[in-house]
C-alpha positions, -999 to +999 in steps of 0.1 A: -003-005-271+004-043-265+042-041-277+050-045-234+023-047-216+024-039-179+005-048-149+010-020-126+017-025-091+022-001-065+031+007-029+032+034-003+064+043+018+072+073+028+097+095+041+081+124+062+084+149+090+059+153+110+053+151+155+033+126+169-001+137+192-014+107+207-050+110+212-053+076+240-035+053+256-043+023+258-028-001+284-011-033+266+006-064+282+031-080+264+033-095+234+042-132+240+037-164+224+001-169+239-026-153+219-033-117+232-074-110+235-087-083+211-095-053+237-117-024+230-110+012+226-114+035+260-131+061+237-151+062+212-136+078+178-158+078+149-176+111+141-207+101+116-218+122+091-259+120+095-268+102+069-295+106+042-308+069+050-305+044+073-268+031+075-263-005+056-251-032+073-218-043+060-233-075+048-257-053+031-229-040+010-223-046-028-189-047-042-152-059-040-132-063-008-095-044-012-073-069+014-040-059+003-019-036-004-028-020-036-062-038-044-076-074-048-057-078-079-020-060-068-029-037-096-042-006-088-075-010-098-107-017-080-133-043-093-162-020-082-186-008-104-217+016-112-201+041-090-216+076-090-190+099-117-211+133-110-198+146-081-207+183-089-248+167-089-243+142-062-209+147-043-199+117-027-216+114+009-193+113+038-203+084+062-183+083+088-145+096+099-124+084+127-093+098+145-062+084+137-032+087+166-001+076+143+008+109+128+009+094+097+005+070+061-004+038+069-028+026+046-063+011+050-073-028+037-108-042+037-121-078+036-151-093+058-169-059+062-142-047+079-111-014+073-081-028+087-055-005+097-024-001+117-028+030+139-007+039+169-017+055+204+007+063+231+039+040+232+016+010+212+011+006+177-031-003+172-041-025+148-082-019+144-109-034+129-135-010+121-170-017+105-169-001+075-212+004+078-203+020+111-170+034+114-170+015+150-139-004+158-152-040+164-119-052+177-086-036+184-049-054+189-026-036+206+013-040+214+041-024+224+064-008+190+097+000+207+107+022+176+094+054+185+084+083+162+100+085+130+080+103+102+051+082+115+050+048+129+035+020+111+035+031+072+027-005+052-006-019+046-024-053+064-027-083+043-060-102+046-064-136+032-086-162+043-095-150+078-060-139+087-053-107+090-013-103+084+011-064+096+043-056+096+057-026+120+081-001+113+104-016+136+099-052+120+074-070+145+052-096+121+024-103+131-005-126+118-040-118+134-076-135+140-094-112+114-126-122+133-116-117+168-083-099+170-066-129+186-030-137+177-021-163+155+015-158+158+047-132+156+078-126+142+105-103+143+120-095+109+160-084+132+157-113+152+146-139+134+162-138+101+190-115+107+169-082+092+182-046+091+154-016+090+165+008+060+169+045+074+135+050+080+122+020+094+103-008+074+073+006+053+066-023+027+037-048+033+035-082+041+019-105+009+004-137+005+012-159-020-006-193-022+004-209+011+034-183+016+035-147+035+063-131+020+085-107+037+117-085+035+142-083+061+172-069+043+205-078+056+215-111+056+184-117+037+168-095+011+131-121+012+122-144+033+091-169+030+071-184+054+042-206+061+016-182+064-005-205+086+020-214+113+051-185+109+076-211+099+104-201+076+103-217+043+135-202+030+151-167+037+174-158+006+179-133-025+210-126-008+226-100+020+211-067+010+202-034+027+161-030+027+144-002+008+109+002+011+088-012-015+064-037-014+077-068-035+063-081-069+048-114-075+055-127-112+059-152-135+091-144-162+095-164-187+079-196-169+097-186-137+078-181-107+101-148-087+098-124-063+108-088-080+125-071-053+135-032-047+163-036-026+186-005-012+209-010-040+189-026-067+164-041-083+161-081-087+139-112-095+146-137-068+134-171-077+101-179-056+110-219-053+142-212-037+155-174-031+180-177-057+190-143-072+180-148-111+186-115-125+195-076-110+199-039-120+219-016-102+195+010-091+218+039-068+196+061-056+198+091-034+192+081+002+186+043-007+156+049-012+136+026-035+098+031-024+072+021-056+066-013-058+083-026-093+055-033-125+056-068-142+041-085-172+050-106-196+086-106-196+088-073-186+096-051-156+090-012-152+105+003-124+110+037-106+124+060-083+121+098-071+151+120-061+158+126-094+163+095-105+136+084-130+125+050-143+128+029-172+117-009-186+135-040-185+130-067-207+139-102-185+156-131-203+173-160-181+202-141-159+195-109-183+177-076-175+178-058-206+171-021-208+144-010-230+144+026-220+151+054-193+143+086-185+134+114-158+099+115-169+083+088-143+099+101-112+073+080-083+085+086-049+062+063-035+030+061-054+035+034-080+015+041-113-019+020-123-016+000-154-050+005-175-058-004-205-020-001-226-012+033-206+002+042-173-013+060-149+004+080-119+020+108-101+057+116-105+076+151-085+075+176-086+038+169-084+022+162-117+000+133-126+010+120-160-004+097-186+023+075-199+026+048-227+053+020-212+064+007-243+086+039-247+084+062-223+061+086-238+041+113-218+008+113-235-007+143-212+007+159-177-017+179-154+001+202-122-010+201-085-011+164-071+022+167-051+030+128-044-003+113-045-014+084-048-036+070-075-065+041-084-088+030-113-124+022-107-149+017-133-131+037-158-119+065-143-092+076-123-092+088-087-060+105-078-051+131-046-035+158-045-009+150-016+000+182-004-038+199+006-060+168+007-082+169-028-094+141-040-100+144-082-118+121-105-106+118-141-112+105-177-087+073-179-076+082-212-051+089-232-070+117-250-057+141-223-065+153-187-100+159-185-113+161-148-148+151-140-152+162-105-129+172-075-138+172-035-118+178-003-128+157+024-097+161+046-075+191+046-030+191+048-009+162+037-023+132+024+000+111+010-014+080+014-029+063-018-070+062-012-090+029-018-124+018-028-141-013-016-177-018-012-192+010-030-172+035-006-142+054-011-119+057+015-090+085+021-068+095+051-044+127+063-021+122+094-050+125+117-081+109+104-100+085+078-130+096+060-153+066+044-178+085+011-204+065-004-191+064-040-229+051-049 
């Protein structure tokens, strides 16, 4: 299937009830214009699996880095290969797991031998460095997140490029990070600085770099806004005034035009990348506002979709025009964007079923029950999906044949609804209280 192709995208945001148990505090001073020194947790919260053999050291390690959101490539897919697909012979070894204080989804990147994630202890969000040989924290950045707890804190994922490490809080605090030391760079705030209004449930989409851009959205008076990742400065802040949503935007090139694809509250657009110009839009009304799976481009292009009953459809882009190809209730993603692979999509939809999909009409080529809104990758040919509501983690024939399941594990037990990644030969998944790293070798 080539008639329109897809790249596939995706993004995790989430809307969630949950209570937050701290398990430390750690002591912060302010955040301020000065760089704040990297401190060191006051416990120590890795629990290590013993392992087989002597642990590698992360330069020791074959395989792709994951540093943003959604893999190397924005795609879904991991680079990795030669990973072990007999799990019932050789289930995957658990290395390490760590305690997690943030009651909730934010998601794991990894670049320089290191997981980066945005966790959150007492009144301070925590973003840590962990040694993914290890499973120690080698650096930790703490500051104060005013926003307190709502489903979570801190739900996007960091962006890592070219030893910067970049977050974004729930409440809207940018920050861009020393990936080596945990020293600040510099800070933003998304409210303050360009006029930004938090969607219901707080900002969830991640920060992305494009070339010499980070690239934002504060909604309100501003739907995007660009900056200069090295030094924070605003490039442009446009797309027009626009209540956030939650999605992660999409970089893409339509028809020899560079745009930003946006999920915005109210719709979805392509906002020209030179500029912030709105090129093209579709009104997109759903339930709550809430637009959470990061929009899928190629070509000329653009699948997009929704959950609350909503479903998805594609778009095919031409100057000011969004042309719609097809719609239906079959793709209904609440925040788990499907993985584009080889002509078919791949992906969960409510009310909990992970589908195989061909995008060029809409057609379900095979549906399998019981991954309530999880997320899902491609390594080395297969697919590696969880089951959101109890924790499994399932391996699967990519294909179009239908569902055939290769092996199935549970490393972590209850809600896990944030999408798992590989990187480095390992495999790594997360439920509200902790992160597990397995040796996929």
């Amino acid at each position: 299937m080539r008639a329109y192709p897809l790249l596939c995208l995706a993004l995790i945001a989430t809307v969630l009830i949950a209570s937050c148990t701290p398990k430390e505090t750690v002591t912060t001073p302010p955040v301020t214009d000065q760089p704040v020194v990297a401190t060191q947790p006051d416990a120590d919260t890795t629990e290590a699996a013993p392992p087989s053999e002597p642990a590698a050291d992360a330069s020791e390690l074959a395989g792709s880095d994951w540093p943003r959101f959604f893999g190397p490539n924005a795609d879904g897919t991991s680079p990795d290969t030669g990973i072990n697909k007999d799990w019932s012979a050789k289930p995957p070894q658990e290395l390490w797991r760590v305690s997690l204080g943030d009651d909730g989804y934010a998601g794991p990147a990894v670049a320089d031998g290191k997981v980066f994630i945005v966790d959150h202890q007492g009144k301070d969000d925590v973003v840590r460095a962990i040694d993914i040989a290890t499973g120690k924290d080698a650096w930790t950045f703490p500051y104060p997140e005013p926003g307190g707890h709502n489903y979570g804190f801190t739900r996007g994922t960091p962006c890592y490029d070219n030893g910067t490490l970049y977050t974004l809080s729930m409440s809207g605090q940018l920050h861009a990070i020393n990936a080596a030391d945990g020293t600040k760079v510099w800070s933003k705030n998304l409210p303050q600085d360009f006029g930004g209004k938090a969607p219901n449930w707080r900002y969830a989409s991640s920060p992305v770099v494009d070339g010499d851009r980070l690239v934002v959205l504060p909604g309100g008076q501003s739907s995007v806004a660009v900056l200069d990742k090295t030094t924070g400065d605003t490039i442009w802040a446009g797309g027009g005034p626009s209540g956030a949503s939650y999605a992660t935007p999409t970089i893409a090139t339509i028809n020899g035009v560079k745009q930003y694809i946006v999920f915005t509250a109210e719709a979805l657009t392509g906002v020209k990348a030179d500029d912030g110009t709105v090129l093209w839009d579709v009104q997109w009304p759903t339930k709550h506002r809430v637009n959470a799976a990061m929009p899928v481009a190629d070509g000329d292009h653009v699948f997009a979709t929704s959950n609350y009953q909503y479903g998805g459809g594609l778009y095919e882009i031409s100057g000011s025009s969004a042309k719609q190809v097809w719609f239906s209730k079959e793709m209904q993603s609440h925040f788990s964007s499907p993985v584009y692979y080889e002509g078919f999509l791949y992906g969960t939809t409510d009310p909990g079923d992970l589908i195989c999909m061909t995008p060029a009409d809409g057609k379900v080529m095979w549906r399998q029950s019981g991954f309530e809104k999880g997320g899902t990758l491609i390594v080395d040919g297969v697919v590696i999906a969880m089951n959101g509501k109890g924790g499994d983690v399932v391996m699967a024939e990519a294909s179009t044949a239908g569902y055939k399941e290769l092996g199935r594990i549970k490393p972590l037990d209850g809600q896990s609804w944030t999408a798992p990644i590989v990187a480095m030969g390992r495999l790594l998944v997360r439920n509200k209280g902790a992160m597990v790293c397995l040796d996929l070798r």
